[in-house]
C-alpha positions as CSV (number, residue, x, y, z in Angstrom):
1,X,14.9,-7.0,-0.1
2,X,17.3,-4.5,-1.5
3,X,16.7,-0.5,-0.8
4,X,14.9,-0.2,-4.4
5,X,12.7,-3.0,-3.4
6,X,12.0,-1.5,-0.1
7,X,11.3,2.3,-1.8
8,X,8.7,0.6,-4.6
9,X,6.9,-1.6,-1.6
10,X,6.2,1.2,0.4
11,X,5.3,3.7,-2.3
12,X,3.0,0.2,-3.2
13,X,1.9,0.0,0.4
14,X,0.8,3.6,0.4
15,X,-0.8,3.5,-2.8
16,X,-2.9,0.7,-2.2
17,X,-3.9,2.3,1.6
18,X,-2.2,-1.0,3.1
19,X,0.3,0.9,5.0
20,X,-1.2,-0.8,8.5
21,X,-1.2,-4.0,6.9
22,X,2.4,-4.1,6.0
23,X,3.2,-7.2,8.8
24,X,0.1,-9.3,7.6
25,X,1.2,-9.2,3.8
26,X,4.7,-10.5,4.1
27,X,3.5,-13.0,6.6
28,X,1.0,-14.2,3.7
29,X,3.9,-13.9,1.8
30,X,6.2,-15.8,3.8
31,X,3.4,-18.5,4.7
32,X,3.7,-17.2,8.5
33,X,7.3,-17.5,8.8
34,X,7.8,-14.1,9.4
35,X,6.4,-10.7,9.6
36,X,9.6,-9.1,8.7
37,X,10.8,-7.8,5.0
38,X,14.6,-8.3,6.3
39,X,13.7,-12.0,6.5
40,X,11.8,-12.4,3.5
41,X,13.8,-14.7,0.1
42,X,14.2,-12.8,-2.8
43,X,11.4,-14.8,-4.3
44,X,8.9,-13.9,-1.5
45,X,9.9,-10.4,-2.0
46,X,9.3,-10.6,-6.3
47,X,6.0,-12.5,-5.8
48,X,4.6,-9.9,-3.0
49,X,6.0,-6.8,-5.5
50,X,4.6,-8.3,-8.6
51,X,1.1,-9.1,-6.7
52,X,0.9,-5.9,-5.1
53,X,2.1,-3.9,-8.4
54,X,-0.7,-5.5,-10.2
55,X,-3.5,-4.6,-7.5
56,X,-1.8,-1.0,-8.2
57,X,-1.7,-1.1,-11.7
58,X,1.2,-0.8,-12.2
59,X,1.6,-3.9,-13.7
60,X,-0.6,-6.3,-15.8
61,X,-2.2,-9.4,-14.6
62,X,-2.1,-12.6,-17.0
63,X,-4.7,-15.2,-17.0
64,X,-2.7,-17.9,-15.1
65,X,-1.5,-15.8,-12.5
66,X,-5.2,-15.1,-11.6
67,X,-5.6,-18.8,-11.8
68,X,-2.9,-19.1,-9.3
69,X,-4.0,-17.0,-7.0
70,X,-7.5,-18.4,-7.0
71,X,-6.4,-22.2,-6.4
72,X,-4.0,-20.8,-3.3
73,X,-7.0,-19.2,-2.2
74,X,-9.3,-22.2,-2.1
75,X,-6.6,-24.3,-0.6
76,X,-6.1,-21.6,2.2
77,X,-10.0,-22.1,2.6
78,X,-10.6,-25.4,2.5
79,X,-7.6,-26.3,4.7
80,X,-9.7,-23.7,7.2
81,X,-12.2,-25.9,7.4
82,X,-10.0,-28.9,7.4
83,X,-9.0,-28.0,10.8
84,X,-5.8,-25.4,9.9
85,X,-7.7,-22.9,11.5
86,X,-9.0,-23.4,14.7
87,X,-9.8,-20.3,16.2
88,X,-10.5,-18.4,12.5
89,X,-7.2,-17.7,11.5
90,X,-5.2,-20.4,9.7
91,X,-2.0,-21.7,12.3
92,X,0.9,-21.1,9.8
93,X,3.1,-23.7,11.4
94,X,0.6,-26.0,11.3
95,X,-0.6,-25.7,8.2
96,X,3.2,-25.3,6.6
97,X,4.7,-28.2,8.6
98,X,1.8,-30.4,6.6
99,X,2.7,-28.9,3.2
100,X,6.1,-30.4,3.7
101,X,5.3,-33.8,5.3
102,X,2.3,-34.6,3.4
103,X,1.4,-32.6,0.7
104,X,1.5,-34.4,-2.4
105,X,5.1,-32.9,-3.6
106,X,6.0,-32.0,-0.1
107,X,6.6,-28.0,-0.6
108,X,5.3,-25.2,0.7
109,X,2.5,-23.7,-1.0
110,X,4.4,-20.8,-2.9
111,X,6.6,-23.3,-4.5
112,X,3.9,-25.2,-6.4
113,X,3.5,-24.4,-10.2
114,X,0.7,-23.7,-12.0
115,X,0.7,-26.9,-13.1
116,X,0.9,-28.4,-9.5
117,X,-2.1,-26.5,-7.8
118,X,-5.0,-28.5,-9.5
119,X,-4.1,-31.7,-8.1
120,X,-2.9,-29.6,-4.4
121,X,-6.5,-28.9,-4.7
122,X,-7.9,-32.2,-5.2
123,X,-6.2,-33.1,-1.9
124,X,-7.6,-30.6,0.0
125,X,-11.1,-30.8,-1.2
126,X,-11.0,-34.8,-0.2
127,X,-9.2,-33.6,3.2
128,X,-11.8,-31.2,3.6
129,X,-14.7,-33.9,2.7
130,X,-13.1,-36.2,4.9
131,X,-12.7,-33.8,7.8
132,X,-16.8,-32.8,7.5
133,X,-17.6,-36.5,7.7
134,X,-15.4,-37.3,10.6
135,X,-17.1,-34.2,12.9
136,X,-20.6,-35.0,11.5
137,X,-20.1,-38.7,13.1
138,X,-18.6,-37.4,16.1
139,X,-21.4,-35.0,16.2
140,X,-24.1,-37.6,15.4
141,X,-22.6,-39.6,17.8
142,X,-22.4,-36.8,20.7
143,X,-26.4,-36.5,20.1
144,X,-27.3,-39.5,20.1
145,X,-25.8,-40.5,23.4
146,X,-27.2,-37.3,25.0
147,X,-30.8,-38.7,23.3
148,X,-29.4,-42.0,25.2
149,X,-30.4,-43.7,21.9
150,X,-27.8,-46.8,21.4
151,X,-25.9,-47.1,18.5
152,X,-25.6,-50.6,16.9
């Protein structure tokens, strides 16, 4: 982040009333990898200045970007209750060490496209489908052998 960066994130930051937030944006930003601007690429620190410029107004939000936002946002959701999250916060190692093993392209979640995230989300919904099932049958289970009711 250069010093013109810096000067229109924290005029942003203030703006917006985020100024206490500052650490949690740019680990968003950084998918957990840091809390630090120092550390942050040069495309972290354009997509958290364009995102936080458009909350501000200052500059305008197109349809896809919206659309972008809102399928990150479901698969931040629905790997919560895939497991990412176990204590109510999602682990960012975790959940970025998976991105790059066995996401479908392998990437971390800010490098998809547009064009990527529908099918990002197809995996997560059917990770998130499968996860449900697998704690319903262990809770099913659970009960029925504390109702010492066999199963099979």
């Amino acid at each position: 982040m250069n010093q013109r960066q810096r000067k229109y994130f924290y005029v942003l930051l203030k703006k917006l009333g985020l100024q206490e937030q500052k650490g949690l944006l740019v680990l968003q930003y950084t998918e957990g990898r840091t809390d630090s601007t120092a550390a942050m690429s040069q495309q972290e620190v354009s997509r958290m200045l364009d995102d936080l410029g458009r909350q501000a107004g200052k500059l305008p939000v197109t349809g896809e970007q919206v659309s972008v936002k809102r399928m990150r946002s479901k698969i931040l959701h629905l790997a919560g209750e895939s497991g990412f999250a176990p204590e109510g916060q999602i682990n960012w190692d975790l959940f970025n060490g998976f991105m790059e093993r066995r996401s479908y392209l392998q990437k971390p979640l800010g490098k998809y496209a547009y064009k990527e995230l529908p099918r990002l989300v197809s995996q997560f919904e059917q990770m998130a489908d499968n996860f449900r099932r697998t704690r319903f049958n262990a809770y099913l289970q659970e009960e029925l052998k504390n109702l010492k009711i066999g199963t099979r």
